[in-house]
C-alpha positions in Angstrom: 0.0 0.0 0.0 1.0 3.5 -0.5 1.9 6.3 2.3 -1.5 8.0 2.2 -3.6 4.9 2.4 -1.5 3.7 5.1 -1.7 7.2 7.1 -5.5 7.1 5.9 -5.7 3.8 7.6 -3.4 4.6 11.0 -4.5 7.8 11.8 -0.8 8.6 11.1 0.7 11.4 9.2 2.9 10.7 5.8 5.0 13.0 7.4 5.2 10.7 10.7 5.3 7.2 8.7 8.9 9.1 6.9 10.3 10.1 9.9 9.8 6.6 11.6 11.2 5.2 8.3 14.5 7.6 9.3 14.3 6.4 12.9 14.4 2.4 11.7 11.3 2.0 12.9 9.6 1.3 9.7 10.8 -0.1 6.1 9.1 0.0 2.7 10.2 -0.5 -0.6 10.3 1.8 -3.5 8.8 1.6 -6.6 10.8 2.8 -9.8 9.5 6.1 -9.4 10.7 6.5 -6.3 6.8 5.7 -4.3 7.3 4.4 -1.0 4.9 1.0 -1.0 4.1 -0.7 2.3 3.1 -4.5 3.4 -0.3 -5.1 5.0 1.3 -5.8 8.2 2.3 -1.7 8.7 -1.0 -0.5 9.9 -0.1 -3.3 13.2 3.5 -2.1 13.3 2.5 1.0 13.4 -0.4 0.3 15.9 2.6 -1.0 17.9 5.5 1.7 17.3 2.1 4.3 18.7 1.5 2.2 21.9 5.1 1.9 22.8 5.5 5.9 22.1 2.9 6.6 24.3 3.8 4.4 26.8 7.3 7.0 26.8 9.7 5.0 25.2 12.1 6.8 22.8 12.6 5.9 19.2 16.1 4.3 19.8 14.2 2.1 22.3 11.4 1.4 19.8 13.8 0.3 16.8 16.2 -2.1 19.3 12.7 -3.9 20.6 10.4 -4.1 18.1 11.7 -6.7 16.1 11.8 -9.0 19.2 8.2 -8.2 20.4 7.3 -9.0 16.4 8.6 -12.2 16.1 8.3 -12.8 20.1 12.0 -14.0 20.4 13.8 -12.6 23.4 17.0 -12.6 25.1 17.2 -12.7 28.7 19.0 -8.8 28.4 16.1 -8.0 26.1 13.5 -9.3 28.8 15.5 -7.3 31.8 15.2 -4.3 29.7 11.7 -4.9 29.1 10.8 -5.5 32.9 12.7 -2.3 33.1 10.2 -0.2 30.5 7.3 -1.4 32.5 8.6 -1.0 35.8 9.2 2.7 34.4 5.5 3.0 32.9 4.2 1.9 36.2 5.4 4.5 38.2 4.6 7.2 35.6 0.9 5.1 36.1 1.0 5.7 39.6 2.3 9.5 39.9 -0.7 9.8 36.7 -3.6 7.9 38.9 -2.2 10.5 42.0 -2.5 13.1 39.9 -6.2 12.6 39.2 -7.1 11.7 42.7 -6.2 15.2 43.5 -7.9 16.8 40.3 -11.0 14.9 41.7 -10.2 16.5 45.4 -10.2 19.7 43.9 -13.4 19.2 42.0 -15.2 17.4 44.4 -14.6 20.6 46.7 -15.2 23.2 44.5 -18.2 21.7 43.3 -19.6 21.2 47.3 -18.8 25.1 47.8 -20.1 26.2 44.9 -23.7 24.1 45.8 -23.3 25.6 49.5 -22.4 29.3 48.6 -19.1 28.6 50.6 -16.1 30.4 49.2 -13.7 28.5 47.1 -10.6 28.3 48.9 -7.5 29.6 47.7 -4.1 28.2 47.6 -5.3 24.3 48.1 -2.4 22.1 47.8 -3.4 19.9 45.0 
């Protein structure tokens, strides 16, 4: 398939699906006119390369581990350094999930005073 049917059918940008063909992420061939044309099995990678970016990994990350969690071969460095990646995205879960507990504090009382009459208060430490 071509860039803009696989952006059309990502959500992706052409300009995104080039720059993760720089970054290794992502490989297509070219026709003799130069047209970048992609397998069927880019719209998952892609699926993938998004999931893992917004889970915070970087690019360099993404291109050392995707081929293993493709073809679900693993060395025993590659699974530390996976257990690693999650142990990192479940803090950032935790400080998130904190985050919105105190949003909802903040909320939750302003919506109370706002049904009494009661001043807001000022300077809450949310």
């Amino acid at each position: 398939m071509r860039i803009g049917e696989l952006a059309r059918r990502t959500g992706v940008t052409p300009r995104a699906l080039r720059y993760y063909e720089e970054q290794n992420l992502l490989t297509a061939e070219r026709s003799g006119s130069g047209q970048r044309h992609y397998p069927e099995d880019a719209v998952e990678r892609i699926r993938l390369i998004r999931r893992l970016y917004a889970a915070g990994l970087s690019s360099k990350t993404i291109a050392e581990l995707t081929p293993r969690v493709v073809d679900g071969r693993a060395t025993p460095e590659l699974l530390q350094r996976l257990a690693a990646e999650r142990d990192d995205l479940d803090r950032r879960i935790a400080d998130l999930a904190l985050a919105r507990e105190r949003l909802d504090s903040v909320i939750t009382g302003a919506s109370s005073n706002l049904r009494t009459g009661a001043p807001c208060p000022r300077g809450t430490d949310a």
